[in-house]
N, C-alpha and C positions, 0 to 999 in steps of 0.2 A: 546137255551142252549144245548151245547152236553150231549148225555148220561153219556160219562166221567166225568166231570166238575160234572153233576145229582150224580154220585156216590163219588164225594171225599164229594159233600154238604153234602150226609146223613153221610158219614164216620165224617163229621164237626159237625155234630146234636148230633151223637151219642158219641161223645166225650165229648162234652159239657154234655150230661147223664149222661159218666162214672162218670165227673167231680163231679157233684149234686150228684150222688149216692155212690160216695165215701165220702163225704164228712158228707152223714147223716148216712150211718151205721156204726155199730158196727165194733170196728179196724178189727178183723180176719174174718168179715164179709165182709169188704170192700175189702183187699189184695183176698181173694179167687173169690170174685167179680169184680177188676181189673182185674186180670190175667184170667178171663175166657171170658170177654168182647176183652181183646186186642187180643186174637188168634182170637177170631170172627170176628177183624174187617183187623187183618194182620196188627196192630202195631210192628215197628221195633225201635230201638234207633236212636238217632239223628247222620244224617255224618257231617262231619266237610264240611263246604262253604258259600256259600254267596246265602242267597235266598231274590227273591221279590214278596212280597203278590200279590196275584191275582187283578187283577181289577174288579172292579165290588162289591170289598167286603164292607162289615160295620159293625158297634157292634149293639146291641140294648140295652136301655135302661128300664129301669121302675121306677116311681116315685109312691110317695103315700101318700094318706091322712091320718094323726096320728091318727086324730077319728072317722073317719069311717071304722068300721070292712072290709074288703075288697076291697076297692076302691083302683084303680090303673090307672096308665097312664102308655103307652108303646108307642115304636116309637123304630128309626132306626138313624144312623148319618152315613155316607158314611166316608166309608177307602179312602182319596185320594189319596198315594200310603204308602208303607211301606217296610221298609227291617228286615232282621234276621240274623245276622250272626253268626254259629257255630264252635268252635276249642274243641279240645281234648272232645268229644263229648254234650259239653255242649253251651248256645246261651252265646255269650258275647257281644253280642249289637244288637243292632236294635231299630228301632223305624215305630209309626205309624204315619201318618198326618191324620187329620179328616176335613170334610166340615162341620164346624157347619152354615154356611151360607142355606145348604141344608139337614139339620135336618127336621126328617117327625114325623108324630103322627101316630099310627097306629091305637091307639083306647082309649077313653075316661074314665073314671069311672063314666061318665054322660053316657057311650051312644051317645054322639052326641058331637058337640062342636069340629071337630078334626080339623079345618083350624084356628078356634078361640085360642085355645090352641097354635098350631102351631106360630102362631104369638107373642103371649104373649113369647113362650120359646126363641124365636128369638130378643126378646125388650131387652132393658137396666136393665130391670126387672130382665132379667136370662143371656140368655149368651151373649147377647151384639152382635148380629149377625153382622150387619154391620161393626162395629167397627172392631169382632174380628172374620172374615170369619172362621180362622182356628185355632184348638190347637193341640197339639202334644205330644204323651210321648216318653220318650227316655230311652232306658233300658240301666242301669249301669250296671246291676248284674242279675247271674241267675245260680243256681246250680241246683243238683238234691235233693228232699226233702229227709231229714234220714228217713231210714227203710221205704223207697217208693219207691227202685231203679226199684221195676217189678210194677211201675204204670206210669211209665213216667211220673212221677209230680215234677215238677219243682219250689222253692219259686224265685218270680221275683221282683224285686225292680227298680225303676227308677224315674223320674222326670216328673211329667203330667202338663204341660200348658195350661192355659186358663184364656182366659181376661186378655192376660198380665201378670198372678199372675203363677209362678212355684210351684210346691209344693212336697213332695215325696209320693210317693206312692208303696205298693207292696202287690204282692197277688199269691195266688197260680193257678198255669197251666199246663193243660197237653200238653205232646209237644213230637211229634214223628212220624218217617218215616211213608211214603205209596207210593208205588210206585215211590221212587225217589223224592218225594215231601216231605217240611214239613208242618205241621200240629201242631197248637199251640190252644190251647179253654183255656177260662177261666172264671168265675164269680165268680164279688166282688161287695163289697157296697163301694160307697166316699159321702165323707161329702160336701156338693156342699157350706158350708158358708167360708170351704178355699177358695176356689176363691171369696170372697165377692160376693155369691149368698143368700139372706137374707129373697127375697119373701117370704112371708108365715112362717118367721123361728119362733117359739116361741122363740128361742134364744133371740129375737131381738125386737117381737111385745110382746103386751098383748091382750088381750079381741079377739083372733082370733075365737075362740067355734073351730067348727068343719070345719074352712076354716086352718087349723095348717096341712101344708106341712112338708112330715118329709125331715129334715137333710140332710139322707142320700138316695141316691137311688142309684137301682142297673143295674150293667154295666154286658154287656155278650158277648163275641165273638167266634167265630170260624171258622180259617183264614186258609185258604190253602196258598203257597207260592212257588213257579217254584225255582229250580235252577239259578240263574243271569247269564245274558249271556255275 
């Protein structure tokens, strides 16, 4: 991996930070805390064109047990490719493609168990891997948030696919220049029993105790993106 490539990743790390730290402080804590983070990192506004996410890229996930204080599962889903396009400086579509075929675990709330896991998310059980190698979200919509214009944070809305089932979805993003490149991070939570994912739903079972998977689990990215050639 080039040095360069090394430094847009952390510039991607830390965006996903600004994200989460704006998002838990206080309002005039956060604005003075964006705007002191994005000089540090040489955020610019969005140019109008047509970008394609890097290769190589993917979100990560994490899911969780409702009754046990801290238990988590984490893992990765590979970007199969993706576009952005931008006019009058804001994104007016784009979409990602995902490999859930090559969906990974990266670590357990056991501790162990991560190939076993792995299989289980890849069954009929959860996403139906074979069946449904890939899903997709396609962005409708995407302005800049009020009284956020100096955090580049953008609310996004679009259409996420999987198993078949569409659904809409929207959540907030940062998204802006570096070096000629763009740059998009975001984390949110989805309710996975939209797409008739039920495993473990209390929704759905009874008598689960402390096997009650929650709902919703959470989604995170942050995507670098070339100009299209």
């Amino acid at each position: 991996m080039t040095k360069k490539y090394l430094g847009f990743a952390a510039l991607a790390i830390a965006a996903v930070g600004l994200l989460l730290m704006q998002g838990s402080a206080a309002p005039s804590t956060a604005v003075n805390n964006a705007e002191a983070s994005q000089k540090e990192i040489g955020a610019e506004p969005l140019q109008d064109g047509s970008y394609e996410i890097v290769s190589g890229s993917s979100i990560n996930w994490e899911g969780r047990k409702t009754m046990i204080a801290g238990y988590k599962d984490v893992g990765t889903v590979p970007i199969l490719q993706g576009k952005i396009a931008v006019s009058g400086g804001k994104i007016t579509g784009g979409n990602m493609i995902f490999d859930m075929s090559a969906l990974k675990v990266g670590a357990t709330g056991k501790q162990k168990g991560e190939s076993m896991l792995e299989r289980h998310l890849k069954s009929d059980s959860f996403f139906n891997a074979e069946k449904f190698p890939t899903a997709e979200f396609v962005i409708k919509e995407a302005a800049p948030e009020k009284d956020a214009a100096d955090s580049f944070r953008h609310a996004v809305s679009g259409e996420l696919t999987m198993k078949g089932i569409t659904r809409e979805v929207a959540f907030s993003a940062l998204a802006f220049m570096k070096e000629g490149k763009a740059v998009v991070a975001a984390t949110f939570d989805l309710d996975r029993t939209l797409w008739d994912i039920r495993f473990g739903s209390a929704k759905f079972f009874d008598d689960l105790a402390d096997n009650v998977i929650d709902d919703k689990f959470t989604v995170s990215f942050s995507v670098v993106a070339n100009p299209a050639r």
